[in-house]
N, C-alpha and C positions, 0 to 999 in steps of 0.2 A: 424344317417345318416350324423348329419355336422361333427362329431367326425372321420367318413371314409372320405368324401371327406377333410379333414384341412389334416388328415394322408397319402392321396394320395399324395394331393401336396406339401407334404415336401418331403416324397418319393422322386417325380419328382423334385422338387429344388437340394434335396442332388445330385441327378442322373446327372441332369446337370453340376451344379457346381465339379463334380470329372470327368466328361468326358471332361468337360473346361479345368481343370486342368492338366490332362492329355494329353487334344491337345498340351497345351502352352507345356509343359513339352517335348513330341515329337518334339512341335518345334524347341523349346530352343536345344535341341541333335542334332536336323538337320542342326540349325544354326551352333553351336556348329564345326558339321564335317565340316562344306560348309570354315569355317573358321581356322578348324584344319589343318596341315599338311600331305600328304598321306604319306611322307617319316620320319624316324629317321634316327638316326646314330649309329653304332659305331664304335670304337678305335679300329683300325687294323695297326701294326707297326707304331703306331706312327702318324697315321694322320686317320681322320674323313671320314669314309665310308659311302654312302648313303644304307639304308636296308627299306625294303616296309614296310609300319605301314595297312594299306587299315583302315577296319573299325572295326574289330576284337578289343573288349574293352581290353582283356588281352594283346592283343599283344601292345595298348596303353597305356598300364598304364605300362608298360615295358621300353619302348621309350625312348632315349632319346635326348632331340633337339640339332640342330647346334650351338648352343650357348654353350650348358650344353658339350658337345663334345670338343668343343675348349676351355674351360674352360680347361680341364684337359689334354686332348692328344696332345702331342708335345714333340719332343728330345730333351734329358735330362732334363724332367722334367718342362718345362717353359711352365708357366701360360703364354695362349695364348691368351687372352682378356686384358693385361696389357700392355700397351705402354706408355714409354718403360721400356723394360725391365729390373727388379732389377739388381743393381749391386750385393747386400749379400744376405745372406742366406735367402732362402721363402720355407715354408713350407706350403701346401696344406690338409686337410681331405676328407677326402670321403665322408661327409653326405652334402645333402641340404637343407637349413630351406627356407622354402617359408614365404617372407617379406613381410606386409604391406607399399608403401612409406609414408602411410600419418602416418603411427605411428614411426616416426623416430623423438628421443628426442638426446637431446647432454645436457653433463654435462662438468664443468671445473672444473682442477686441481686447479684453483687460480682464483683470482681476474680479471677480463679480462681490466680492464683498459683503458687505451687511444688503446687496439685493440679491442674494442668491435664492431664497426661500421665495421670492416674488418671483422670478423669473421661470421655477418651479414648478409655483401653481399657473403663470402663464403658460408655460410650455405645455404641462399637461390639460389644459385646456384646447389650446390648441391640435391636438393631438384628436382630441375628443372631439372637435369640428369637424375633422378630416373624415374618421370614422362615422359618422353619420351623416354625410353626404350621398352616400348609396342609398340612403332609404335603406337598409337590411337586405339591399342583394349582394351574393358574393362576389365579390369582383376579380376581374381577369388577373391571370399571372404576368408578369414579363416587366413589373413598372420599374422605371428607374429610381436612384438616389435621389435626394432632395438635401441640400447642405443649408441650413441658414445659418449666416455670421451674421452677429449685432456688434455693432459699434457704439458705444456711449460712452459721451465726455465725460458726464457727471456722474456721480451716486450720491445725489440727493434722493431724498424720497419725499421734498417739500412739494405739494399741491397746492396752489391757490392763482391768485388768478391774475401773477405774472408769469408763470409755469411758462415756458416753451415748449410748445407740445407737438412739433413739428417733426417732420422725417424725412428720410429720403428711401424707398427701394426700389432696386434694381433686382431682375432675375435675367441669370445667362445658361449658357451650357458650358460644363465642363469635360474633361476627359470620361471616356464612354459614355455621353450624349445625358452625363449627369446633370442636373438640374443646381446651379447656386446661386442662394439668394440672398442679399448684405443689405442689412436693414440700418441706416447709419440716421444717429439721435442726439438729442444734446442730454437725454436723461432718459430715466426705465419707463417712462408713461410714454412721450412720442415714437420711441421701440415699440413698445408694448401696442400704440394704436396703427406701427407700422404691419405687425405680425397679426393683426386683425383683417387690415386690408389684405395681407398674405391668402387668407383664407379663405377671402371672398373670393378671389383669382382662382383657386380651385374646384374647378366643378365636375362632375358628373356626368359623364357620357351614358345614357343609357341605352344606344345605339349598340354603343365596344364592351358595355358592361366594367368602366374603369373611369380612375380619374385620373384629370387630365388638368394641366397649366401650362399658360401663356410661356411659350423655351423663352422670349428675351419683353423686358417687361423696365420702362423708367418711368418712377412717379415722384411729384414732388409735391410735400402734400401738410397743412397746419390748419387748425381753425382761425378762422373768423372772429368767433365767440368765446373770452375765457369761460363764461358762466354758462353752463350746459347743462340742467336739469330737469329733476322731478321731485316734488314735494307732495308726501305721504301722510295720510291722517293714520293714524293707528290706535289714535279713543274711540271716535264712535263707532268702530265695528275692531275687534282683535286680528290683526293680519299676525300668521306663524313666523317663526327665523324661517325657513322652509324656502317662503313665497317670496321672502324682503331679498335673500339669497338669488332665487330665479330672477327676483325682479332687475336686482344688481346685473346678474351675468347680460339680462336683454341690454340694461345701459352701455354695458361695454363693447356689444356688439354694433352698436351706432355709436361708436367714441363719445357717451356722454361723460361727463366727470362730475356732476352734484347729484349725491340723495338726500334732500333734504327732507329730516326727520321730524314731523310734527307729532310728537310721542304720545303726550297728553293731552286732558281738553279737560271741560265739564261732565261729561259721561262717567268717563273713567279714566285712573290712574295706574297704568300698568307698569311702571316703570319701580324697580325694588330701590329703594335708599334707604340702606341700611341705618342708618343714624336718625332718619323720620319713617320709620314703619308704617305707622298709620294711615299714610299714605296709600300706598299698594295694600297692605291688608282690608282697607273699607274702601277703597275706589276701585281695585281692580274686579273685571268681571266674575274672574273665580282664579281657583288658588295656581289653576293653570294656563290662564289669564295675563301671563306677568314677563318682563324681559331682563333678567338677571344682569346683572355687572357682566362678568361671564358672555353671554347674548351678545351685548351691546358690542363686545369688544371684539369678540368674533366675527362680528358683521364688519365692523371697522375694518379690521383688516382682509378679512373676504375681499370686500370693495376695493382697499388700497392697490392689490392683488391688479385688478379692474380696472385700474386708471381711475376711482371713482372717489371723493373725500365723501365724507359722512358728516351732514351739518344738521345739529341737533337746533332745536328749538324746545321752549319751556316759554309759552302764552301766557301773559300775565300785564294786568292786572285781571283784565278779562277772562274767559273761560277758565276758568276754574270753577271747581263743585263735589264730584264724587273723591271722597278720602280728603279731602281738606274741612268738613265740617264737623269733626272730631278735634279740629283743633280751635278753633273759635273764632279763627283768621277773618272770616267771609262777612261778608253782605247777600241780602237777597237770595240765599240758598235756594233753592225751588219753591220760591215766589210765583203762587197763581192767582190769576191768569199769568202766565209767564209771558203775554206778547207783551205785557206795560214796562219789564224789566228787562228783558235779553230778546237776544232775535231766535232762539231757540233753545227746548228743554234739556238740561234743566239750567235757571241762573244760575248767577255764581260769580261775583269778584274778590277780590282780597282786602280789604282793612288798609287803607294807605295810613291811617293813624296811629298804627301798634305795632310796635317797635320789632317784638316777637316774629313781625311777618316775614322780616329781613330779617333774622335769624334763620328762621327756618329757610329762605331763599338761600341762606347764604351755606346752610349744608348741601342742600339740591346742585347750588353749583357745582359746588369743590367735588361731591362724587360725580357728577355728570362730566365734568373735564378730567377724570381721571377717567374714562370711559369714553370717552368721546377725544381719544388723540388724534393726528395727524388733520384736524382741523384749524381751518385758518380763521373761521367767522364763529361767530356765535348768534343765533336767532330769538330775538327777544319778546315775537309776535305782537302786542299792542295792539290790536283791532278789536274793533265793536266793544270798544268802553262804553256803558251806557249811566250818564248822568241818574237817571232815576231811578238806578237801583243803589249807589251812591246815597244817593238821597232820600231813602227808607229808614238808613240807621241815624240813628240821634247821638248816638257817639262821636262818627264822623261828624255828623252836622256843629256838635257842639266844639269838637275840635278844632275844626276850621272857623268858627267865630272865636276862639281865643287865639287864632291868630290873627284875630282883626280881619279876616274876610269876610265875603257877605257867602248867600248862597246858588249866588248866578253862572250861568256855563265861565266862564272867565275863570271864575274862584274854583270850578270843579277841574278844571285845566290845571290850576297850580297844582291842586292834589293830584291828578295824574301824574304834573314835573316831579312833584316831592316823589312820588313812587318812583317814577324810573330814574331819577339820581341817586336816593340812597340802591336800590335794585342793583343798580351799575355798579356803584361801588362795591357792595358785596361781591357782586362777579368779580368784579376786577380783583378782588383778595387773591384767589385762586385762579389767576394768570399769570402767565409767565411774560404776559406783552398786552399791550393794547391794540387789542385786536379789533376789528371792522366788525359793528352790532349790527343787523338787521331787524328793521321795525317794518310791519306792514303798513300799509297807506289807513290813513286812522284821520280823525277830526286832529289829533297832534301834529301832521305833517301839513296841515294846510296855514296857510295866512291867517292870523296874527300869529299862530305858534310854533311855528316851526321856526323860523326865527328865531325867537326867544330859546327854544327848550332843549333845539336837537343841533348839537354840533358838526357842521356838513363835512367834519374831516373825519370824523370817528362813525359815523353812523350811513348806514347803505339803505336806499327805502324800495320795498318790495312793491310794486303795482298791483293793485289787484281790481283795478276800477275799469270801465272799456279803455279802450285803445286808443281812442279821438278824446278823452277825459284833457279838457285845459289846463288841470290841473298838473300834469306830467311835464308841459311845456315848463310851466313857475317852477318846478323843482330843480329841472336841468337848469338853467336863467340863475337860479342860485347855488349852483354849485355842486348840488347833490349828486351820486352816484346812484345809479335803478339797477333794479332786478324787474323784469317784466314777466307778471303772470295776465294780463289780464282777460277776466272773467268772456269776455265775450269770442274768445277765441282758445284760450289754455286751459280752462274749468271744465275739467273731463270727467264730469260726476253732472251734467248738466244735460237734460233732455230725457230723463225718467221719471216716474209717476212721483207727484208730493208724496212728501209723509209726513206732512201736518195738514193737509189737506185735499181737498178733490183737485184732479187734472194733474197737470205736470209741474213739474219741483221750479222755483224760483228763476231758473237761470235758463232754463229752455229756450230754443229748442238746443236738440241733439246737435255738436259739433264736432263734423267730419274731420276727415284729415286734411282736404282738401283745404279748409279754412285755419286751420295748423299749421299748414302748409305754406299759405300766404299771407302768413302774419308777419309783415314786414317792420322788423324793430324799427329801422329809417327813418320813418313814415309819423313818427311820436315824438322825434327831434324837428326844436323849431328851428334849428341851423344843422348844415353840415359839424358844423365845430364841438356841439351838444353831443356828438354822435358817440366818441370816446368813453362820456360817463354812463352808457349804457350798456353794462358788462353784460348782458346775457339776458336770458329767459328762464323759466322754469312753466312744467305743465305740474296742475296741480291735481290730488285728486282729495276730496273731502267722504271721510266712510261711511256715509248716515245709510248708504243704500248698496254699501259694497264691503266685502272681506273678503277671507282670501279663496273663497271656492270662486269670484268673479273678477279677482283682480286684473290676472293676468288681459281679460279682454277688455276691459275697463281702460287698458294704458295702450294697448299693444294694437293697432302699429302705429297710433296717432301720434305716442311719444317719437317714431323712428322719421315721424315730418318735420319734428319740431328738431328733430336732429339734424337733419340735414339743411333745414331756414338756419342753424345757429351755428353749423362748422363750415357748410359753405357758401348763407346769403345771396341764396343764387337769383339772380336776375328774370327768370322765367317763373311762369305760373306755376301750379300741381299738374297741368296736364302733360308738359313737358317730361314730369316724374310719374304719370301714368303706371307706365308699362314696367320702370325698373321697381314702382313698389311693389306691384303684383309678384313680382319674384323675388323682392325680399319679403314677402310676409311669408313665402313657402318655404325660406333659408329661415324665420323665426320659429315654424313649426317645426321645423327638420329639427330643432336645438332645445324643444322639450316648452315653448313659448305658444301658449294658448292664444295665440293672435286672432281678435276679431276677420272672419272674411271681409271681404270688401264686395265683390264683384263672383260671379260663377267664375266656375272655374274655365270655362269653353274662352272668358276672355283672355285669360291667362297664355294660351294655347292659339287664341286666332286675336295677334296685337293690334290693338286699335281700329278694333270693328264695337267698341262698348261705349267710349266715352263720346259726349255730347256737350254741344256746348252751342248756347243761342238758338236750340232748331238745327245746329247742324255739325258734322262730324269736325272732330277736334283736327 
């Protein structure tokens, strides 16, 4: 009898425990659907059709998602989750291995050296992309290995802008349908923007609940553009290390390589130099307000990390103001009405007469290049000198009659020379080489003086004028090398309310991506031959109406158009790049990147039923 009752109740034990098993198992499917998608896609001429998946297992395991869709479907062949897009030849397969992130090993071709610490913070970076690609669902078991081997010739860790920043990867399979991938470089930055594209390649099936990569995968792939930038105000509104940080990891995520740091201004002076205090203590906004040695340096190599150099600028003779009028340098200090003296409050130039002024430049430097390493340029700003704040003090005025000048724009031209020759000089103490200055486009770079003043071997000139401006043509014609910002297509602070006045701010209207997009550098060269001295572009953004709680939409994704006009010069309009921005601005949000929308999200979802163009579909 106890022999039947011990047998019943294991009977009832087994019974229960497989009807438990059972419930969870229902559950898990239920969960499963509640979380799955009811729609796939497919590839219909070329763009990503939505088709009803319901709950039908076969017609599921058929499916395939929006991700896996834009992977593959797009004219002529361009891999649509890659931004931006290759310049050489890429070759796609048709199979996909579903990855494990956490089993992702890396091997080197060599010794790693003094870049072990960079490959480090790449790796774990990388790592960190994999894992939020799920959006926070958990993802299925069963994925495979993932091997990357790098190859690189070099261990330099010089950036500037003969860099070769090129790569080559391949991805195959190996034994038990492992995944390897061999990123081969001539140095740690074209690796480093190999293993970027790496990650684009990996996406997210939300169908399988896994992630998934191309099994066999050749790209061959360099910019276009050495100069690949973004230039940051950080006087008139305080941006955090924080945001400079996030801002840095978005450039890397579109292969840019320049931050260029416009530190100070008139407003304020945030930047600590210990050897002139008064600076940061009376200019900066408040005592936490400020960017340490320490900070600076930090960011330096965060960025380096990034493929990104860090190029400081220190604007002068112009903009200066706050924490310099405790030393007696200036002119015109917040001279009102301020519209007769500067083009915005507060004025402020430097004393090209008093000797003292180079002095104190010449400490600014020396700690600023001990802060600012792995740079190759130095930014020397120049813009919006205004003659008649100049022409306020009788010091200057007196000055420049003992030396026999008069006091006409000509004679206020030398005194700008005399400032930025001894200025330079000073720099140059605290160089270790005669490095490439950049000067913004100023009354100094135009005919008669730019001739006379600025030597077109040593000196880079920043654009900042429109784009069809004559003057760009005379620059190139004489030898000059350009940085292209200009105002009517890269001024990313432009199309919001004045604030010195009613309606909209000077530079309006609003510029989309779209005209970022098709800012064609080409097109400012009066020959093909001109074409060479125009290294790159930068989008700029000016703080009077932004910090960092708006930064991030402020740049983002407009800098990711200007990235791909500058790595791959592509011959096609933004509509062509429609549908693969829309899903990289959802891989910039997926990575912690406040990216302005563009478009609902419905067009994301139903490709190229949104853009328009003449009255009629693109």
């Amino acid at each position: 009898m106890k022999l039947l009752i011990i047998l019943h109740t294991t009977l009832v034990c087994v019974s229960v425990a497989v009807l438990a098993a059972s419930i969870y198992v229902a559950y898990e499917q239920i969960q499963f659907l509640r979380r799955a998608p009811a729609w796939g896609y497919r590839c219909t001429n070329s763009r990503c059709e939505k088709v009803p998946i319901g709950d039908d297992p076969a017609a599921r395991e058929k499916a395939v998602s929006l991700s896996v869709c834009r992977l593959y479907c797009g004219d002529g062949g361009v891999i649509g989750t890659v931004w931006p897009r290759p310049t050489g030849n890429y070759q796609l397969g048709n199979d996909l291995v579903h990855v494990d992130p956490y089993k992702v090993e890396f091997q080197w071709g060599k010794v790693l050296g003094a870049l072990g610490k960079y490959w480090d913070a790449a790796i774990e970076r990388f790592r960190g992309q994999l894992k939020v690609r799920s959006d926070g669902e958990e993802l299925r078991g069963g994925g495979k290995r993932m091997v990357v081997k790098v190859n690189v010739e070099d261990d330099s860790l010089v950036l500037n802008h003969g860099t070769d920043e090129g790569y080559k990867l391949t991805v195959g399979r190996i034994g038990g349908g492992d995944v390897m991938v061999t990123i081969d470089a001539a140095n740690y930055f074209g690796a480093r923007h190999g293993l970027e594209t790496l990650a684009q390649l990996v996406v997210f099936d939300d169908i399988r609940m896994e992630l998934q990569i191309v099994g066999a995968v050749e790209i061959q792939d360099a910019p276009v553009y050495s100069h690949r930038g973004l230039s940051l105000d950080t006087s008139r509104n305080y941006v955090d290390v924080a945001s400079i940080k996030r801002t840095i990891d978005a450039l890397a995520m579109v292969k840019m390589n320049v931050f260029h740091w416009h530190i100070t201004d008139s407003q304020s002076w945030p930047l600590v130099i210990k050897s002139q205090p008064t600076l940061h203590t009376y200019g900066a906004y408040s005592r936490k307000e400020v960017y340490t040695a320490k900070d600076v340096q930090d960011i330096v190599e965060y960025a380096l990390a990034r493929g990104v150099r860090v190029v400081p600028e220190l604007d002068a003779p112009a903009h200066v103001g706050e924490g310099w009028e405790k030393t007696n340098l200036t002119s015109c200090f917040n001279y009102q009405p301020w519209t007769k003296y500067c083009v915005e409050p507060p004025c402020g130039q430097l004393d090209p007469s008093k000797d003292k002024v180079y002095d104190v430049l010449e400490d600014i430097y020396r700690e600023m290049n001990a802060m600012f390493t792995h740079s190759d340029v130095f930014h020397m700003g120049g813009d919006e000198v205004s003659v008649s704040c100049w022409n306020t003090s009788t010091d200057i005025q007196q000055w420049m009659k003992a030396q026999g000048w008069g006091l006409e724009e000509a004679d206020f031209l030398k005194l700008w020379n005399h400032f930025q020759t001894n200025a330079l000089k000073r720099l140059d103490k605290s160089l270790k080489d005669n490095r490439p200055i950049v000067m913004w486009t100023s009354r100094l770079t135009e005919e008669p003086y730019v001739d006379q003043y600025l030597d077109k071997d040593r000196y880079i000139v920043q654009i900042w004028t429109t784009g069809d401006d004559p003057k760009i043509a005379k620059l190139l014609q004489k030898g000059y090398r350009l940085i292209i910002s200009n105002y009517d297509a890269l001024y990313l602070d432009c199309g919001f309310a004045g604030w010195v006045q009613g309606g909209n701010n000077w530079c309006s209207p609003y510029i989309g991506w779209q005209k970022v997009y098709n800012n064609d550098l080409k097109t400012v060269a009066p020959s093909p031959q001109h074409s060479s001295q125009i290294l790159g572009a930068e989008a700029t953004l000016w703080t009077e109406q932004a910090d960092t709680l708006s930064l991030d939409a402020r740049f983002w994704p407009r800098v990711s158009a200007l990235a791909e006009r500058l790595w791959t010069d592509p011959s096609e309009g933004w509509q062509a790049a429609d549908s693969r921005m829309l899903v990289h601005r959802e891989r910039l949000v997926e990575n912690g990147i406040a990216a302005e929308s563009l478009q609902p999200k419905w067009c994301l979802q139903n490709e190229g039923h949104c853009p328009i163009e003449q009255g009629g579909r693109v």
